[in-house]
N, C-alpha and C positions, 0 to 999 in steps of 0.2 A: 489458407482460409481459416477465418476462426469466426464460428457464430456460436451466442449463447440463444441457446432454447428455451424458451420460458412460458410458451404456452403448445398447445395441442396444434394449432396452425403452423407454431414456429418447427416442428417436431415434424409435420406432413409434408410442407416444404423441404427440409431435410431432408428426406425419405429420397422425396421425387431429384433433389438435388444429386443423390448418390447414385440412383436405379439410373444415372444418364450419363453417368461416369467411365472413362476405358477402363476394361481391367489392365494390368493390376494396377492397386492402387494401397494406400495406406491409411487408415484412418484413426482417429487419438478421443479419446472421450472425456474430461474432466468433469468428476462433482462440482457444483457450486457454479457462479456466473462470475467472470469479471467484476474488479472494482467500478464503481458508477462515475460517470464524469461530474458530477455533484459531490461525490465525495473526496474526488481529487480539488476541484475547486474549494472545498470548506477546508483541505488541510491550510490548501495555501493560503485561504485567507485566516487561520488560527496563527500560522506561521508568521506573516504579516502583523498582527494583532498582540502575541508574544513577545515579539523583535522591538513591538512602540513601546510597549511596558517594560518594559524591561530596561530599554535604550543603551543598552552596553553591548548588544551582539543585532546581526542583521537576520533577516528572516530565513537566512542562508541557512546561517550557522543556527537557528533554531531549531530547522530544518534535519540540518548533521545530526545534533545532539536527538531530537525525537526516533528518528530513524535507528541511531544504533541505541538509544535506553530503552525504548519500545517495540520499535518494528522487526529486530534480531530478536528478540525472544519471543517472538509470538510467528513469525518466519519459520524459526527452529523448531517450534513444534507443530505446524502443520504439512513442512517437508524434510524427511531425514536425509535427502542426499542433500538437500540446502545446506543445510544444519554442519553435515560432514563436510562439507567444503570449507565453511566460513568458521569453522572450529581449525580447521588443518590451515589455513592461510588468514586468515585475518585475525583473532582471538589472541594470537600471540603477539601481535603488534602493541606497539605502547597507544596508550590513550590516547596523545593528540594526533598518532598517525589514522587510528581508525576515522577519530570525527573527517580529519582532511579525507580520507577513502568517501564517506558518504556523503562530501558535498561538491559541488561543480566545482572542476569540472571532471568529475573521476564518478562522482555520482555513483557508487557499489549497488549495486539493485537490490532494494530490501522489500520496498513495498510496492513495486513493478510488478512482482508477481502474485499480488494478494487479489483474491477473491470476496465480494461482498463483506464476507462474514469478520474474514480478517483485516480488514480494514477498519469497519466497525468496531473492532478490538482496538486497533489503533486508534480511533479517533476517540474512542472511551479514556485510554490513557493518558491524551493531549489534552483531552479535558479536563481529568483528574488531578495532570500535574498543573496545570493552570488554574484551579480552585486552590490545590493547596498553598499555593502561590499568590493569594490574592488578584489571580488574573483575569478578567471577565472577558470570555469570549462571544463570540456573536452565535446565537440561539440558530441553528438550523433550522428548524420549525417554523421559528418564524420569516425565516428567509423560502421557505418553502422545500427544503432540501431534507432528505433523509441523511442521518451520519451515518 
């Protein structure tokens, strides 16, 4: 089971969820909440939106390329056994074997495991390279969506 707790109700239910539980049991706590399903939808729709501008690679392969310029260094520092991994087995790969790792169907999980915050890092970065780029993406805001 995995619930993010985000308010004082979500946090009592919790409580009463566990007080009814056999022992033994095991339980895990993480800072931070889950990426938002709004923000998985805005990547792929920037990813979509890259891939038209661009017109030389598909949203896939936009996809690859944001994942490991972006999403591995910002991955790396906010998990060290992450970091230790993709340092010992993927880092030493040559360039076009990593993009092929981060895209379907092999898919490396970079940003699978990001919470809110780093996400938001992420989506800051897709942005950034997409301005530098002459790339106009679609405004979250005004779609109603948080990045």
């Amino acid at each position: 089971m995995l619930r993010s707790i985000e308010t004082e109700q979500d946090r009592k239910l919790l409580l009463t969820y566990l007080g009814k539980q056999a022992l033994p049991f095991t339980v895990s706590v993480e800072k931070g909440r889950k990426r938002s399903l709004d923000q998985n939808r805005l990547s792929r729709l920037w990813y979509n939106e890259i891939a038209a501008e661009l017109g030389d690679r598909s949203a896939e392969d936009v996809r690859a390329f944001c994942k490991l310029h972006y999403g591995v260094g910002i991955r790396k520092a906010e998990d060290p056994i992450w970091a230790a991994e993709y340092d010992a087995i993927v880092r030493p790969l040559p360039y076009a074997a990593k993009l092929k790792l981060m895209a379907d169907p092999i898919d490396f999980p970079v940003t699978r495991g990001m919470k809110t915050k780093a996400m938001k890092a992420y989506l800051d970065a897709i942005f950034a390279f997409a301005a530098e780029n002459g790339i106009r993406l679609t405004d979250p805001e005004l779609m109603g969506m948080a990045a």
